[in-house]
N, C-alpha and C positions, 0 to 999 in steps of 0.2 A: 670502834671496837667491833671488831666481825668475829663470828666466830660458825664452827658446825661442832655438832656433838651428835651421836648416835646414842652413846651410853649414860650420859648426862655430865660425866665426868668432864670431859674438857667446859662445858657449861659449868658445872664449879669453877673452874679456875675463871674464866673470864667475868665471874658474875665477882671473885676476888679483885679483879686485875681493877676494872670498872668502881672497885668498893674504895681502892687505891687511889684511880685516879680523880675520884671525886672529892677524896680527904684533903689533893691538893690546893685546892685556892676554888675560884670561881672560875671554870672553868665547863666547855658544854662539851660531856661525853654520850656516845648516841652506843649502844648494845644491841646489837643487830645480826640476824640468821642471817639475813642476804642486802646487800646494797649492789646497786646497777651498778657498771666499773664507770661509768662517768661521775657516781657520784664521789669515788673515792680522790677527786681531783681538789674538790672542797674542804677537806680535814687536812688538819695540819700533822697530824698524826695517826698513821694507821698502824693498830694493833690485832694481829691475824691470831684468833686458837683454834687449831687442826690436828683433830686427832690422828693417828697414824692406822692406816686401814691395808692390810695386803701392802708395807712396805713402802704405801703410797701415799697425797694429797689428796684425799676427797677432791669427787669432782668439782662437787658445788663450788669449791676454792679452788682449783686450778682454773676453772672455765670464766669467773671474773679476771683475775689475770690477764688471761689470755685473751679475753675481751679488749681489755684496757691497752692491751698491746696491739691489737690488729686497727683498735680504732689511733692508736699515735697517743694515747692522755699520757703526760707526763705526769711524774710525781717526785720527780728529780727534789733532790733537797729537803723531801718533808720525814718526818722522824718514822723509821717502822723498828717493829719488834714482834716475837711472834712464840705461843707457846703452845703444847698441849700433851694430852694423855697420849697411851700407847700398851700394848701389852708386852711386844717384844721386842721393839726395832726401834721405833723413834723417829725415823727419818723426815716426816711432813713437816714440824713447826723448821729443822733443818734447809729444806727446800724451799719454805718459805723465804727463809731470808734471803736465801741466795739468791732466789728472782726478784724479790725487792731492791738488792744491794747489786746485781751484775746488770738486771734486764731495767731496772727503773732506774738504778741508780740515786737512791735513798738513803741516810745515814740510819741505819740499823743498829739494836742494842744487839750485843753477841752476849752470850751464846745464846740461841732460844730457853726457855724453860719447859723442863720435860718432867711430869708424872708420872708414874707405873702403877696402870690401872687407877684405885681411886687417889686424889690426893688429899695429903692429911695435912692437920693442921698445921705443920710447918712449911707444907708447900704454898699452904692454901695464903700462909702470910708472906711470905715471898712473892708470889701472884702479886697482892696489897702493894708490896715495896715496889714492885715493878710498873703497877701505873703510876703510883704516887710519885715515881723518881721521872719515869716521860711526861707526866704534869709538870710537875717541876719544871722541867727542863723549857718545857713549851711558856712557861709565867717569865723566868730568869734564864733566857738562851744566854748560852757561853761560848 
């Protein structure tokens, strides 16, 4: 679970997502501001939350990618998904997936999950279902 947050908000959601996927079974979920892009070769599931800044991907989270690409890491086949706040556009968790799903070529959950501005306790349990259901999925693949 990566994530960036500036306002804290998308840090709720992932500190949810993480609350989720730990509800699932026994399973080792790592909450992390930054991991090298070699490390993301190791997890079986990477979960991205980016907030949407000036319409865009924070860099922090574009420039692992882009690491991860220029060095060749594959991550073909491992489970991604990707959510976060935004005030007026949305766009980031969006871009997420689609370099995960076109450039990596990884089964991705659709749609990301998007907040506006803070999110409330019904997002925040939606976040919960959405690690608990990529838990899931990674104990009982189908």
């Amino acid at each position: 679970m990566l994530y960036y947050s500036r306002t804290g908000n998308t840090e709720k959601m992932a500190q949810a997502v993480v609350e989720g996927a730990r509800s699932a079974g026994n399973l080792y979920v790592e909450l992390s501001y930054y991991v090298e892009p070699e490390d993301l070769v190791q997890f079986d599931a990477i979960i991205v939350g980016t907030p949407t800044y000036n319409h865009s991907v924070p860099a922090d989270i574009t420039k692992i990618f882009e690491d991860a690409s220029i060095k060749g890491l594959s991550l073909r086949g491992k489970v991604g998904a990707a959510f976060g706040s935004y005030g007026w556009s949305g766009e980031a968790p969006k871009s997420v997936i689609e370099i995960m799903k076109n450039k990596f070529e990884m089964n991705v959950t659709e749609p990301p999950l998007l907040a506006n501005y803070v999110p409330d306790q019904v997002k925040l349990a939606t976040c919960k279902d959405l690690g608990r259901r990529i838990s899931e999925s990674l104990i009982q693949p189908q």
